[in-house]
N, C-alpha and C positions, 0 to 999 in steps of 0.2 A: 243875376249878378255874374260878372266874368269872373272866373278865376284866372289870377295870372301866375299862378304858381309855374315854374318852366316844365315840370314832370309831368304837367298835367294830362296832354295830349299821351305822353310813353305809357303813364300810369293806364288810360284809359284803356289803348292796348293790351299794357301786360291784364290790367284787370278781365278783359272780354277770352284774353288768353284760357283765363282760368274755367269758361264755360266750356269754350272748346274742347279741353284736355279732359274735363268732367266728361262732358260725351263722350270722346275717345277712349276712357279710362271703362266706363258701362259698357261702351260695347265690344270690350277685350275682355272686361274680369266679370261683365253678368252683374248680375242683382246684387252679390256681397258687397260690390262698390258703390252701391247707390246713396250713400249718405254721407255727404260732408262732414266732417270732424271739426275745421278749422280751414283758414285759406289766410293769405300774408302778400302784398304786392309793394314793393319798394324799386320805383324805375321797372326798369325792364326785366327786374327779376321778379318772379313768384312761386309760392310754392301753396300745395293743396292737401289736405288730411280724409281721406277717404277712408270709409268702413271696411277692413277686407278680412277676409277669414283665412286666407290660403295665402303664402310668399307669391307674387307673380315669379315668373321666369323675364331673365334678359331678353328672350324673343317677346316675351308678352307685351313687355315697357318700350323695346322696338317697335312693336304694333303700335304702340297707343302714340309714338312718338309720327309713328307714317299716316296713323286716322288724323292725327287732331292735322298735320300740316295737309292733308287730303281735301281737310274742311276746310283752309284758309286757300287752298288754291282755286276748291271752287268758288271763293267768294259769296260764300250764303249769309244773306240777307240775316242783321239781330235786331229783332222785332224789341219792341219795350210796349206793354199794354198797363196801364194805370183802372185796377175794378176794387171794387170795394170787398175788403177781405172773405164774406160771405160768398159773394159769388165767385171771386177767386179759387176758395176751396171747394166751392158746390163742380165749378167747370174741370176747376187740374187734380182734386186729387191733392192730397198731403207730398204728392211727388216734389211738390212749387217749395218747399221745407229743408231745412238744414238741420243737424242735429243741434245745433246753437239756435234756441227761439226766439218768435219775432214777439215786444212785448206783445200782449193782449192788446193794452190800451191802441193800438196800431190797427187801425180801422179801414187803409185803403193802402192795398196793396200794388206796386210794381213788379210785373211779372215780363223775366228776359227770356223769350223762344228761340232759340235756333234751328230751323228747320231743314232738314238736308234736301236737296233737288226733286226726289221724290216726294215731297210735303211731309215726310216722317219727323218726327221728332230729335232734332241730335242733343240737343239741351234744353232744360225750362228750369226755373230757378227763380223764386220770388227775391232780387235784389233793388237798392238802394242806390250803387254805384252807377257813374257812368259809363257807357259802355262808346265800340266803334257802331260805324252803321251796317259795316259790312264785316265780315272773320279774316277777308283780305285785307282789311287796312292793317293787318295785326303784326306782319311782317314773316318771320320764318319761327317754329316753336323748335327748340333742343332742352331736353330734359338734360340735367346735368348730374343729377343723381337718384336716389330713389332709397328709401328705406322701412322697411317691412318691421311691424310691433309687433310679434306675436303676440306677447302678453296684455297688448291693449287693443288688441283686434283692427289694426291702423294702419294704413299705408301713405307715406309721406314722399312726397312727390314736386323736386323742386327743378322750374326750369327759367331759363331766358329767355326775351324773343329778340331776336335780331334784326 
């Protein structure tokens, strides 16, 4: 069934945004950012709650701002594989998880890859949403601000794409 919602095409973007920036965000802050907290996408803005232990630095949030548009220049291909939950988990690994769980009753799962040029991993992420086909349809990423939870172990991380 079509959606004719007008955001739908912006959404899709800012949503595939939010894998991208996930990868970017792993490969500047390491394994303490490995788990989603929470994510939010309205138009072209989104924002994303990742697990961090440590304040990043303004160079670090620079980094993750020059990885994640790095990924959209190369234009790498966003795979979407439909397996049933079991082997989902038996092939990726609890890595495909978010800290918000997917019910049980949820028997087959959609899993988004993003693969960087060398075939490595830049994102995997068991979602729901619709994504681009490519990290270059997604336009330019600027994070617009960023804010560190100490006390809840979180780093909240909101950007645009233009």
């Amino acid at each position: 069934m079509a959606n004719n919602r007008p955001n739908n095409d912006i959404e899709r973007r800012t949503h595939t945004a939010l894998h991208v920036i996930k990868g970017a965000i792993v490969k500047v802050l390491g394994e303490q950012a490995l788990w989603t907290a929470s994510t939010y996408v309205s138009g072209s803005h989104g924002r994303i709650t990742v697990t961090c232990k440590e304040k990043p630095t303004p160079e670090d949030m620079r980094r993750v701002e020059d990885l994640a548009n790095e990924a959209i220049r190369k234009d790498l291909r966003v795979e979407t594989v439909v397996l049933p939950r079991e082997e989902a988990e038996k092939k990726f690994g609890k890595i495909i998880y978010d800290l918000f769980p997917v019910p049980e009753h949820v028997r087959e799962l959609t899993i988004v890859i993003i693969r960087d040029l060398d075939g490595s991993i830049w994102n995997i992420n068991a979602c729901n949403k619709e994504h681009t086909k490519t990290t270059g349809e997604i336009g330019k990423i600027v994070i617009r601000k960023y804010r560190f939870r100490r006390s809840k172990g979180l780093l909240e991380v909101s950007f645009d794409i233009e």
